[in-house]
C-alpha positions as CSV (number, residue, x, y, z in Angstrom):
1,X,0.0,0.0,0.0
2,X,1.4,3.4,-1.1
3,X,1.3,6.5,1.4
4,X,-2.4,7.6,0.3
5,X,-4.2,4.6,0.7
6,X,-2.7,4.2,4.4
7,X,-4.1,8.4,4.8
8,X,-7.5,7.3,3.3
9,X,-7.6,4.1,5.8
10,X,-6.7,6.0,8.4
11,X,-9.2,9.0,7.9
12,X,-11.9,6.1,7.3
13,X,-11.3,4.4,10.7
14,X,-11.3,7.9,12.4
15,X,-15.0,8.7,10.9
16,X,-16.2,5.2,11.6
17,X,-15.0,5.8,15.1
18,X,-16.3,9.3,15.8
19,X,-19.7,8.7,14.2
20,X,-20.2,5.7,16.7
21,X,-19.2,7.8,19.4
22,X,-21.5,10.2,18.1
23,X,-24.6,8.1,17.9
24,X,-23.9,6.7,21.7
25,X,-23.1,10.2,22.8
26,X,-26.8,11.1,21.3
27,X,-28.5,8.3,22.4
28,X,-27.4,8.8,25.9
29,X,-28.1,12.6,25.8
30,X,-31.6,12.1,24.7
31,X,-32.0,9.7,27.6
32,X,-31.1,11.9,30.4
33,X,-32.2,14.7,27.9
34,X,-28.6,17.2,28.4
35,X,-27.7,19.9,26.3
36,X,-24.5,19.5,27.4
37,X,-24.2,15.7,25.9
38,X,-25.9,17.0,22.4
39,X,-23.2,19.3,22.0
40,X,-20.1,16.7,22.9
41,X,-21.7,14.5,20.5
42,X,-22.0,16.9,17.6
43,X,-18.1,17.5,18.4
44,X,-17.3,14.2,17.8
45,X,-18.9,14.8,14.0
46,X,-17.6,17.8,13.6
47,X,-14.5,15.4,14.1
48,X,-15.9,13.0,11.4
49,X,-16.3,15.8,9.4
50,X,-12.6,17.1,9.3
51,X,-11.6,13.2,8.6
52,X,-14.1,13.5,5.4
53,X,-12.4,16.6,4.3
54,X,-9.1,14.7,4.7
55,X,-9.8,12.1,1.9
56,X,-11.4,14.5,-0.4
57,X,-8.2,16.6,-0.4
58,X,-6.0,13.4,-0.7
59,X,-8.1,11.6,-3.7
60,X,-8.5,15.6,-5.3
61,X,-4.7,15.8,-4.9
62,X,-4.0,12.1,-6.6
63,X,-5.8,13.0,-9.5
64,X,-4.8,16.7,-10.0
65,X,-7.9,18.4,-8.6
66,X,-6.5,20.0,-6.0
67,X,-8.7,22.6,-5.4
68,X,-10.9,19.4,-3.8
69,X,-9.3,20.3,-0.8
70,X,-10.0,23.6,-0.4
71,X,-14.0,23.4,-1.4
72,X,-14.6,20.8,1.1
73,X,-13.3,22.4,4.1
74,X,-15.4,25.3,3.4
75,X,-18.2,23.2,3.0
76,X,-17.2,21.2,6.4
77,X,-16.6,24.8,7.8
78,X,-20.0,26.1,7.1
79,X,-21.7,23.4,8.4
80,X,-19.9,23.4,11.7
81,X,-20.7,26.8,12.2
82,X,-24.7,26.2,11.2
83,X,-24.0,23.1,14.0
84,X,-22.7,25.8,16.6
85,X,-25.8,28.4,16.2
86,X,-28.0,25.5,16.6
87,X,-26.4,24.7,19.6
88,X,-26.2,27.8,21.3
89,X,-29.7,29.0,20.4
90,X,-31.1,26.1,22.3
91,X,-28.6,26.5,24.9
92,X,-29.5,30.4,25.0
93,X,-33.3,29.3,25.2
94,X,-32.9,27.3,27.7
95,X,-30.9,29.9,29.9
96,X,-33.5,32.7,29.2
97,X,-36.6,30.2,31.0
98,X,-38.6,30.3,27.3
99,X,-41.5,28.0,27.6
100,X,-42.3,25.0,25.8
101,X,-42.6,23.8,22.4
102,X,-46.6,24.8,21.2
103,X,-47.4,21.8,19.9
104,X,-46.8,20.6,23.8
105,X,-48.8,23.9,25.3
106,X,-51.6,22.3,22.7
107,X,-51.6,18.9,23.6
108,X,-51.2,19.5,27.7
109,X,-54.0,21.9,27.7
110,X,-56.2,19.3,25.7
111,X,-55.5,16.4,28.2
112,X,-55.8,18.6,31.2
113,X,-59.1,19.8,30.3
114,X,-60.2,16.1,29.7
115,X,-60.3,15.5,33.6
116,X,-63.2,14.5,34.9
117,X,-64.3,17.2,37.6
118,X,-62.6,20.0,35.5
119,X,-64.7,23.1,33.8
120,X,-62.0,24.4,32.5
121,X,-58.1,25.6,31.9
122,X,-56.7,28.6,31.9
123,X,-53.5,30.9,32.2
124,X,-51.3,27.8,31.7
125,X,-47.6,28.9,31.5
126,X,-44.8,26.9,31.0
127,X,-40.9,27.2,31.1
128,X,-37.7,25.1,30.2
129,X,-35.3,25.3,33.5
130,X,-32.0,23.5,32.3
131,X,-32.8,20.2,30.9
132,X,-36.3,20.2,33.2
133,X,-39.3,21.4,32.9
134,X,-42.5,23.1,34.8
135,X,-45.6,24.5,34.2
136,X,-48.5,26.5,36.3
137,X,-52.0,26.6,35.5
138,X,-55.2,27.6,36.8
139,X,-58.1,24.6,36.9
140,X,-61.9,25.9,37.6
141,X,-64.0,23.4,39.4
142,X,-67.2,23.5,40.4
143,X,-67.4,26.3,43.4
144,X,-69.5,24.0,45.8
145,X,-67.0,21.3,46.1
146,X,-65.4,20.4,49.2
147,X,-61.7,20.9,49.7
148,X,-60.2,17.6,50.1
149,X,-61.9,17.1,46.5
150,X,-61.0,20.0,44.8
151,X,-57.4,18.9,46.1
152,X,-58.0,15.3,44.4
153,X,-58.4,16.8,41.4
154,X,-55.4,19.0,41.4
155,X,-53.5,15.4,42.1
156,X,-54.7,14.2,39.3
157,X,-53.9,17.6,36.8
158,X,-50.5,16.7,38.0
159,X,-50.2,13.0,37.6
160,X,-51.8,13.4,34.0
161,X,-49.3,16.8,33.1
162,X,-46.3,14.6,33.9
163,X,-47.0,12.2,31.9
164,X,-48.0,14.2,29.1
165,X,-45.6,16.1,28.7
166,X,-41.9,14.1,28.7
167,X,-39.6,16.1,31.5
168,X,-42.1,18.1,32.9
169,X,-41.1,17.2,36.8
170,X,-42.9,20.3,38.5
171,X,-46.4,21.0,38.1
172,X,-48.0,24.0,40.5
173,X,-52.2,23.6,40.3
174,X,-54.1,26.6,41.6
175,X,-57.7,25.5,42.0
176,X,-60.5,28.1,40.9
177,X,-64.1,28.7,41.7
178,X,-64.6,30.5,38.9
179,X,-62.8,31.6,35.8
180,X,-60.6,35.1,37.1
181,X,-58.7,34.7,34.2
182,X,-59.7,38.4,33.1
183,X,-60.6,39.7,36.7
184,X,-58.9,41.3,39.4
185,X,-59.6,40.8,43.1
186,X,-61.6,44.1,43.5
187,X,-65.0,42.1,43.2
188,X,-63.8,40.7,46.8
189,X,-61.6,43.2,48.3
190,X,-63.8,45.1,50.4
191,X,-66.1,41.2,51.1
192,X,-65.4,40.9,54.8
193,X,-63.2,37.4,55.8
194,X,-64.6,34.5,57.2
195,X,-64.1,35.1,61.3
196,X,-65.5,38.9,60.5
197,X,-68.6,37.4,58.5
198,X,-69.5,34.7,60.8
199,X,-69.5,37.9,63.5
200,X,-71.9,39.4,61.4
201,X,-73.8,36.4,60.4
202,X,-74.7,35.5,64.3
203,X,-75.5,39.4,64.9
204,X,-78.3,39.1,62.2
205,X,-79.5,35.5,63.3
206,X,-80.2,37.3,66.9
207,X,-82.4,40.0,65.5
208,X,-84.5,37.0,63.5
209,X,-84.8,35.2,66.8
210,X,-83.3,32.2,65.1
211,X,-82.4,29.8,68.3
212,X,-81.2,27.1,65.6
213,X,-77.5,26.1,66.3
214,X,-75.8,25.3,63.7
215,X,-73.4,22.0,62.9
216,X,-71.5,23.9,60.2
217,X,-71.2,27.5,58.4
218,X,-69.8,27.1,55.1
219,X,-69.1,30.3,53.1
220,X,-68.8,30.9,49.1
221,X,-67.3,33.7,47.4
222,X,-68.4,33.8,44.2
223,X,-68.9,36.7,41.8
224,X,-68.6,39.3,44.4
225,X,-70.8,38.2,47.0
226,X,-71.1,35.4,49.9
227,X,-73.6,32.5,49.4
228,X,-74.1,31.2,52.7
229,X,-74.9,27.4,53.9
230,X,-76.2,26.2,57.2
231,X,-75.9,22.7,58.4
232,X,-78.3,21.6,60.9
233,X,-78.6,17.8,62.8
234,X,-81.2,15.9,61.9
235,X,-82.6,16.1,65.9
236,X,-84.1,19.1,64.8
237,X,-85.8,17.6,62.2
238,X,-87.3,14.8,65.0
């Protein structure tokens, strides 16, 4: 074998090398999803790359066409450099918190609103943090529900958001009455609190004469007001 073909074998082995070590380095990045791994594994074909360029310019130079050389590294050049923005774009997105892909946003918002026990989904805003990912978003229940099933249902808008969405490992539910996606709290800012309205709620049950006692008070603030429900034992009812 003449000096060439032991440059050609040479550059040959070094892209069949590199390209495997690219396509573990991949597979193992996508696995543990890390930018970081991406970006080692597209060195490795840069590397693969440059070994390319290496038998162009020695089979252009064999045969008088050596201007081979010189086109392909440009070519090689470019591409590394397209390789690079990529790279760094999704790098930069990444540090800059940008949310996720829409296609996701579409298909989260679908499967969350799917629940049983949901009315609907609203201001749901995601972000990328490093490799992770987390989202927040408002669910409206029905307004009469009890507490410890209004919180079962927010257990399950989290269970089904993580495994909708592939990394998504943070999930914060806020649990609404009724839709204040386009309201303020001034409908309830001057509504007095619950010890204040129970206060007020005995000081009018006096002036009725109402000698009921009551098992429970339960208080819902809806729309700007208080609906307000009694519960009495059933030994007044004997």
């Amino acid at each position: 074998m003449n000096h060439e073909s032991w440059l050609i074998a040479a550059a040959g082995l070094s892209i069949a090398s590199k390209e495997a070590l690219y396509w573990y380095t991949v597979t193992v990045a996508k696995n543990i999803n890390s930018e970081m791994l991406k970006a080692n594994a597209w060195h490795h074909r840069s590397d693969a790359f440059s070994s390319v360029v290496v038998i162009i310019g020695i089979v252009g130079a064999v045969n008088g066409y050596y201007y081979l050389d010189s086109a392909a590294a440009i070519i090689v050049g470019i591409m590394i450099i397209y390789i690079g923005w990529k790279l760094g774009f999704e790098a930069t997105k990444e540090l800059v918190d940008t949310s996720i892909d829409d296609e996701d946003i579409k298909k989260l918002h679908s499967a969350l609103a799917d629940i049983k026990g949901v009315n609907s989904v609203h201001t749901l805003r995601t972000r990328r943090v490093g490799h992770k990912k987390s989202a927040d978003v408002h669910i409206q229940v029905n307004p009469f529900l009890s507490v410890s099933e209004g919180h079962i249902i927010s257990v399950s808008v989290e269970r089904v958001a993580k495994e909708c969405i592939e990394g998504l490992d943070d999930v914060t539910v806020h649990i609404d009455p009724e839709n204040d996606e386009e309201q303020d709290e001034a409908p309830y800012k001057d509504l007095p609190e619950r010890a204040q309205a129970l206060k007020i709620l005995q000081q009018a049950l006096k002036l009725e004469d109402c000698t009921y006692e009551f098992d429970r008070t339960q208080l819902h603030y809806l729309e700007g007001e208080i609906l307000v429900d009694f519960f009495l034992s059933l030994d007044y009812l004997a």
